[in-house]
C-alpha positions in Angstrom: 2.0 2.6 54.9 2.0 -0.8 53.2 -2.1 -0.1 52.1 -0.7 3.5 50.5 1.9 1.5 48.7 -0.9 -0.9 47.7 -3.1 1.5 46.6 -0.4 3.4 44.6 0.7 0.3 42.5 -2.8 -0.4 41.6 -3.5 2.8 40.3 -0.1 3.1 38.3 -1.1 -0.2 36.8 -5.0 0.7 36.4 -3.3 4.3 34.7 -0.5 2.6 32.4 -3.0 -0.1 31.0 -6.0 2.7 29.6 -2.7 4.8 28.2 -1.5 1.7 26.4 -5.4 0.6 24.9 -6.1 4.4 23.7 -2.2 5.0 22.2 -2.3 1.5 20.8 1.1 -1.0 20.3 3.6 0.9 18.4 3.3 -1.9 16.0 0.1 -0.3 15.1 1.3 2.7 14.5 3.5 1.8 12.4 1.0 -0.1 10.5 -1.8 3.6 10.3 1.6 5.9 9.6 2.3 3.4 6.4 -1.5 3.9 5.2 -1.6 7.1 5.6 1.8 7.4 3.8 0.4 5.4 1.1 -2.7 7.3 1.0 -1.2 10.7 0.5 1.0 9.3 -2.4 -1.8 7.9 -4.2 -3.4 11.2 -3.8 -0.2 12.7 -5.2 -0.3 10.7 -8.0 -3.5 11.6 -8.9 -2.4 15.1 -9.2 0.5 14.5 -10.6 -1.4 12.9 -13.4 -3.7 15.6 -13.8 -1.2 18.3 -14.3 1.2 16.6 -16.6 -1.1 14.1 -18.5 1.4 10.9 -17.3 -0.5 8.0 -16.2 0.5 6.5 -13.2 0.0 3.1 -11.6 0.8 1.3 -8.4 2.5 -2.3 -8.2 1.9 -4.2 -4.6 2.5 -8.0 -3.6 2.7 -9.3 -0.1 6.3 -7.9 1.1 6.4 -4.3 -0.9 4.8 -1.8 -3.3 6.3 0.4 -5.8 4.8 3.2 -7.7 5.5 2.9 -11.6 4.9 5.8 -14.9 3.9 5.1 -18.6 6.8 6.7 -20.5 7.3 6.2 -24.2 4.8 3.1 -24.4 6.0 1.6 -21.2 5.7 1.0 -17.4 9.0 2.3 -15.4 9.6 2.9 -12.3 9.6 5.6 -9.9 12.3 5.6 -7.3 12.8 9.1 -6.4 12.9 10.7 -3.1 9.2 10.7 -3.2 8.0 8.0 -5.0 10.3 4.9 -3.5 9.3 1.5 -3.4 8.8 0.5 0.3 9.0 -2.9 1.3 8.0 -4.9 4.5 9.8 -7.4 6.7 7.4 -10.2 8.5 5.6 -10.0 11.0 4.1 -7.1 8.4 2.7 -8.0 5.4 0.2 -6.3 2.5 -2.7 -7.3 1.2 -4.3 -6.3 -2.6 -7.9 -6.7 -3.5 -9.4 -5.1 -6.7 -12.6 -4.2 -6.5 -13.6 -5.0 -10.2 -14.0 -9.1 -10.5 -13.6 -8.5 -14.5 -10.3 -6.6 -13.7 -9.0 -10.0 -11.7 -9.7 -12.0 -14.5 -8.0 -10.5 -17.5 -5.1 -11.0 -15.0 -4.4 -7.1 -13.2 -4.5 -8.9 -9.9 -1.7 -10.8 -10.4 0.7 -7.3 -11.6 1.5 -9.7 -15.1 -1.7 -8.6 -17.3 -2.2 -12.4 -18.4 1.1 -12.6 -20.1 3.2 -15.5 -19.6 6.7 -15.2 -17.7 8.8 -14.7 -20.9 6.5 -11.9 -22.1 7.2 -9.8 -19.1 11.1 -9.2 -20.2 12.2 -7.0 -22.8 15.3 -6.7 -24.3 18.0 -3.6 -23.3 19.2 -2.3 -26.1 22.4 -0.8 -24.3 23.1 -3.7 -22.2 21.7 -6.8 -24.5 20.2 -7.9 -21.8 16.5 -8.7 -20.6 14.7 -6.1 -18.6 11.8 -6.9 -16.2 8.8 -4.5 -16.6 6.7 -3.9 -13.8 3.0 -3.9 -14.2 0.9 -2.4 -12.2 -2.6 -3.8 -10.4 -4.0 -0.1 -9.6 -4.0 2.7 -12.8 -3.9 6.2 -11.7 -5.0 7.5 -14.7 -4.3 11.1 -16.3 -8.4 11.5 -16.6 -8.4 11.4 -13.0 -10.1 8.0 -13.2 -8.3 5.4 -10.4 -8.6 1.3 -10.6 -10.9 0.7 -7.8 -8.8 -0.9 -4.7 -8.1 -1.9 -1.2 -4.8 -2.5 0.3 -4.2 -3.4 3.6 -1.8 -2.6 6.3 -1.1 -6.1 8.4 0.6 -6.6 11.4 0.7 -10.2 12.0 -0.2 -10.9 15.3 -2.5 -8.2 15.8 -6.5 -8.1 15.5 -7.0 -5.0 13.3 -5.0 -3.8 10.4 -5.5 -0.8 8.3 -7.2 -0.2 5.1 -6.4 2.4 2.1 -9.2 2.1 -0.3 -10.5 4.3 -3.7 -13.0 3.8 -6.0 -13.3 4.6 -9.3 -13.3 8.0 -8.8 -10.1 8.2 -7.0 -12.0 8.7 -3.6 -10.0 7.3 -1.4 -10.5 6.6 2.6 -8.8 5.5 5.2 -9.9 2.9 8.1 -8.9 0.4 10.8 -10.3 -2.9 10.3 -10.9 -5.9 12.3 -9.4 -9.0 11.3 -12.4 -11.7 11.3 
């Protein structure tokens, strides 16, 4: 009796441990469902753009990322039901890289387009009062043209994360990487 009992155990163990490596932590899934989110909404943009001639562009730092549109000469921002800027709480984090080096240096990695602190506020005419403008790293372009990117998906104690990344095309793919 005390061997079928044994034998049991070990198999419920041997049975709950493959079910937890092929599901994966729900930490991770959390991390592939927010890529994939972000990937459909770039790909939304992109049509978006297409059919009403609006460029669009996507702002990201390490906690959040927020989807912005040129109107009337300037960047705003996009906080409908759709298009809502989603931010992350640690142990989860994002990370930005631009494929185009030349891109980095004329200052679109850092979201401020090499203008100084002061330059990135302009004045409300309604309130008297300075308004931030958000600029974004990645342009979703009405010519269907898309900054080349990757953003990643972190969970910080894990040793994969995912990956949302386009080229210049707007191709975009989706991947789980391994943290090296």
């Amino acid at each position: 009796m005390l061997e079928v009992i044994l034998v049991l155990l070990l198999m419920s163990i041997g049975i709950y441990s493959v079910v937890m490596s092929v599901s994966g932590s729900s930490e991770q899934k959390i991390v592939e469902q927010q890529a994939k989110r972000l990937a459909a909404l770039v790909q939304y943009a992109q049509e978006r753009a297409l059919l009403t001639g609006y460029d669009y562009g996507l702002f990201s730092d390490a906690e959040s990322y927020q989807f912005v549109r040129m109107e009337k000469q300037r960047w705003v921002a996009l906080n409908n039901r759709i298009f809502q800027q989603q931010n992350f709480e640690s142990p989860y984090y994002l990370e930005l890289t631009l494929e185009d080096a030349e891109l980095e240096e004329q200052g679109f990695g850092s979201g401020r387009l090499g203008f100084t602190e002061g330059d990135l506020f302009e004045k409300d005419f309604i309130t008297d009062e300075p308004e931030q403008t958000i600029v974004p790293q990645v342009l979703v372009l009405s010519s269907g043209e898309v900054t080349p990117f990757k953003l990643s998906f972190v969970y910080e104690n894990s040793q994969y994360f995912w990956q949302v990344a386009s080229d210049d095309l707007g191709q975009l793919t989706i991947s789980r990487e391994t943290l090296e």
